[in-house]
C-alpha positions as CSV (number, residue, x, y, z in Angstrom):
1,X,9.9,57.4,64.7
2,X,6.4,58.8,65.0
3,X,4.3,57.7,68.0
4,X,1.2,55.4,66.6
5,X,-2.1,56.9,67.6
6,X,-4.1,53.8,69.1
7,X,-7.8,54.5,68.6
8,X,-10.6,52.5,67.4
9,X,-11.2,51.3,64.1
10,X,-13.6,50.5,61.8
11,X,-13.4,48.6,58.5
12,X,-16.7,47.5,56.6
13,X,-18.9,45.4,59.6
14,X,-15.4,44.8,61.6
15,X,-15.0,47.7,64.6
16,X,-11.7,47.2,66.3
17,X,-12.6,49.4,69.6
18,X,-10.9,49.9,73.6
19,X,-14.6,50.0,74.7
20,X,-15.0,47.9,77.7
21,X,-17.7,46.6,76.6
22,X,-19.1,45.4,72.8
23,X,-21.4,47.5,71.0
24,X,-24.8,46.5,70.3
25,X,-25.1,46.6,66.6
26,X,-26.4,43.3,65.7
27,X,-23.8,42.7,61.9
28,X,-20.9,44.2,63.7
29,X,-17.6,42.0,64.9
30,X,-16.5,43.8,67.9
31,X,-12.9,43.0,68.2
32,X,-11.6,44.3,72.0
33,X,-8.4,45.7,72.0
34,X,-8.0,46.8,75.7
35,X,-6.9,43.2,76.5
36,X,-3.8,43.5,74.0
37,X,-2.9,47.2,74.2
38,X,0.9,46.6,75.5
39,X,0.9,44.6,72.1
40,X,-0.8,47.1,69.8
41,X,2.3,49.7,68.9
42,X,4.4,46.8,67.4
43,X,1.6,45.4,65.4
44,X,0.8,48.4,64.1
45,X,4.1,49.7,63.0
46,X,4.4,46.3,61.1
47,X,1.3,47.1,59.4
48,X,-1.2,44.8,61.0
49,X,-4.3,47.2,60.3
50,X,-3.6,46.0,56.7
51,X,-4.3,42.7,57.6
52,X,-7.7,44.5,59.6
53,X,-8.7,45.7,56.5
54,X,-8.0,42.0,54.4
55,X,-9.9,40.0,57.3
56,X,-12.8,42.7,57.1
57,X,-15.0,41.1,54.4
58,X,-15.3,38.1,56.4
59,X,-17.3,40.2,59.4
60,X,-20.1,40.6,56.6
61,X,-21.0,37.2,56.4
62,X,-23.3,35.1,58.1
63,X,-21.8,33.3,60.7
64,X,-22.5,29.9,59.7
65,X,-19.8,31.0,57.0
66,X,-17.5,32.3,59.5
67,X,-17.2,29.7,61.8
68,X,-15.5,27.2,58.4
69,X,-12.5,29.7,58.1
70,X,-9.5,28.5,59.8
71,X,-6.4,31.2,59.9
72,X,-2.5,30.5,60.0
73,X,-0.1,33.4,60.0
74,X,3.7,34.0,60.4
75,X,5.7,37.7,60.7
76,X,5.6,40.8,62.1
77,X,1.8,41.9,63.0
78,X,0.2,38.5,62.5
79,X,-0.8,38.6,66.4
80,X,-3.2,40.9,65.6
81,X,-4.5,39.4,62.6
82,X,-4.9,35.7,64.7
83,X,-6.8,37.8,67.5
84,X,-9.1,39.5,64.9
85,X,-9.9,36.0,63.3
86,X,-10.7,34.3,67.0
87,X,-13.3,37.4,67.1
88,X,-14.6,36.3,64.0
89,X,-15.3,33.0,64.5
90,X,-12.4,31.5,62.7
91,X,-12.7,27.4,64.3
92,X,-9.0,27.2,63.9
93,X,-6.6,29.8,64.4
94,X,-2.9,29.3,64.5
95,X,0.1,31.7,64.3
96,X,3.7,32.1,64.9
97,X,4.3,34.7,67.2
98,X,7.7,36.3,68.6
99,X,8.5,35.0,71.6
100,X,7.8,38.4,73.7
101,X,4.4,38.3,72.6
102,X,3.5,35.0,73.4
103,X,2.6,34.9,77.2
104,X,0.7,38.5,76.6
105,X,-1.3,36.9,73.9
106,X,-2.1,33.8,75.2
107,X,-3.3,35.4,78.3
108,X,-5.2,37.6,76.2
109,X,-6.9,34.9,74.5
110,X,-7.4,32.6,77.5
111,X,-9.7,35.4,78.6
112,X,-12.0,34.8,75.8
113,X,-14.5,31.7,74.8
114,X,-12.3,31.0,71.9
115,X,-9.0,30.1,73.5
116,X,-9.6,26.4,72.6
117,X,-9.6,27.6,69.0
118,X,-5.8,29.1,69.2
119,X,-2.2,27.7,68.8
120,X,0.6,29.7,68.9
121,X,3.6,28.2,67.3
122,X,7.3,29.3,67.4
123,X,8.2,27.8,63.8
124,X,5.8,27.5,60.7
125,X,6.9,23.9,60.9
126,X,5.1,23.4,64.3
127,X,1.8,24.3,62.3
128,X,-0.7,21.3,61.4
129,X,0.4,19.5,58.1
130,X,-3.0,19.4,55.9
131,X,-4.6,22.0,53.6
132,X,-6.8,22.9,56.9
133,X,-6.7,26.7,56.4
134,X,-9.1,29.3,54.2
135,X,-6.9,32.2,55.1
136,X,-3.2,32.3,55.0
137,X,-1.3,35.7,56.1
138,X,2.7,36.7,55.5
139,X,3.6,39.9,57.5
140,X,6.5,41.9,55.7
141,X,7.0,44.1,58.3
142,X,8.0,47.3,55.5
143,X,9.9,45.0,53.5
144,X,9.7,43.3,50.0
145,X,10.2,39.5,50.6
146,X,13.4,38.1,48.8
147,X,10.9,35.3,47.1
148,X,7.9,34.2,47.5
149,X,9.1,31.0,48.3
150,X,8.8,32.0,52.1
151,X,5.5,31.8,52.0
152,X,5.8,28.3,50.8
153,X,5.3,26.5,54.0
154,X,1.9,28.6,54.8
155,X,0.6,27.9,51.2
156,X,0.9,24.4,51.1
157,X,-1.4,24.4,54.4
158,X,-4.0,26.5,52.5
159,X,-7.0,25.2,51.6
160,X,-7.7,24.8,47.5
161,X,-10.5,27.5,47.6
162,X,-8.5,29.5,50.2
163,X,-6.3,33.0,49.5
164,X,-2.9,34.3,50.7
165,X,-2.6,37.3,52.1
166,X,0.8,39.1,52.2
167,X,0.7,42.5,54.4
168,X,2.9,45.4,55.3
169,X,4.9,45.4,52.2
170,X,6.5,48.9,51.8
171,X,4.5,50.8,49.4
172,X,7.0,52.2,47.0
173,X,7.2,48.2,45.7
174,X,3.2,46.9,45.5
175,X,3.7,46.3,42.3
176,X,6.2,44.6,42.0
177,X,5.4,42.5,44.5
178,X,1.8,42.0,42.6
179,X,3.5,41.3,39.4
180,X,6.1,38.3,41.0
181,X,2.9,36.9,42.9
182,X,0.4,37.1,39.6
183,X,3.3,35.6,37.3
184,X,2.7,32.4,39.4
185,X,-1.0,32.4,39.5
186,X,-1.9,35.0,42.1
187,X,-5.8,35.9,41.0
188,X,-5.9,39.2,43.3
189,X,-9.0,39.4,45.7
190,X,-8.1,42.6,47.7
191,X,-5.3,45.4,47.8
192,X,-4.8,48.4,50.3
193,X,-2.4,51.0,51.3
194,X,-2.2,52.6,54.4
195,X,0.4,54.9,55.9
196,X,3.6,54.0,52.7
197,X,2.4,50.3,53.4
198,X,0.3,48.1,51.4
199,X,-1.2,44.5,51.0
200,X,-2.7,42.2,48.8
201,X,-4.8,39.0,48.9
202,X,-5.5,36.4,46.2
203,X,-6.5,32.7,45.4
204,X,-4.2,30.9,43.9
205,X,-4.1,28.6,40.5
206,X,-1.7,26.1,41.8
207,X,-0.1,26.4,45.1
208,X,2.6,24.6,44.2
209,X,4.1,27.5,42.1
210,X,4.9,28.8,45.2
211,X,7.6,26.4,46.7
């Protein structure tokens, strides 16, 4: 396996950066990744920069808007993503994380101001029963999910308005995985590829269609 480069990134008004401390561009989201570098590797191999690039629209709006997008994620990379969203403002930000990761990322995010804002969970089930969140997020980790009835538990805690994100799926099947999402009323938002792996976010007509 090639050895992941970690370096800063930059996507639209988000900049994902090891500086020590945040730059001083006034419509940036400096998102600090020193503070979960033993983390990084695994995130990345599963694709999490995909969900970097999904989340990045949301650094380009005012703050007011921000600060009403609650996250909930579950799979491989989501840690990142759930960091990235506490950066952003997100009020509520809940994820299901392996259970290696959890003490790092919890001490990670006690560090912050926003650690009232975060939950990790160890099942989907543990996460709050209401249509509380904007964003929902699937990590594939490389692989095409069997149905899209594993998502079911995060959609039916999605807001109306809100969009599911699904992210390193292996790029060879985007499209199919496009086409099984759209049949059931996927309107696609955003799509990306990086590195053979790809995602793709959407709102949905009827989350139901998803059990």
């Amino acid at each position: 396996m090639t050895a992941i480069e970690l370096r800063d990134y930059r996507y639209g008004h988000l900049h994902l950066s090891f500086a020590e401390q945040e730059g001083n561009k006034p419509h940036e989201v400096w998102v600090p990744l020193k503070p979960v570098e033993e983390l990084l590797e695994d995130w990345l191999a599963a694709g999490a920069l995909l969900a970097a690039q999904a989340l990045a629209p949301i650094a380009a709006m005012p703050k007011d808007m921000r600060h009403r997008f609650g996250f909930l994620g579950e799979g491989p990379g989501v840690g990142l993503a759930a960091w990235i969203a506490l950066h952003l403002g997100c009020p509520r930000v809940e994820a299901v994380l392996h259970p290696k990761e959890i003490a790092h990322l919890q001490e990670a995010v006690d560090k912050t101001p926003y650690a009232k804002r975060f939950r990790y969970l160890r099942r989907i089930d543990e996460a709050e029963d209401g249509a509380y969140f904007q964003l929902v997020a699937y990590g594939c980790d490389g692989k095409l999910p069997e149905s899209l009835a594993m998502t079911a538990p995060l959609v039916k805690r999605m807001r109306t308005e809100g969009q599911l994100l699904l992210f390193g799926l292996p790029e060879a099947e985007l499209e199919e995985a496009f086409d099984r999402a759209a049949k059931r009323g996927l309107s696609l938002r955003a799509m990306g590829v990086q590195e053979k792996l790809a995602f793709f976010a959407g709102s949905l007509e009827h989350r139901h269609d998803f059990r």
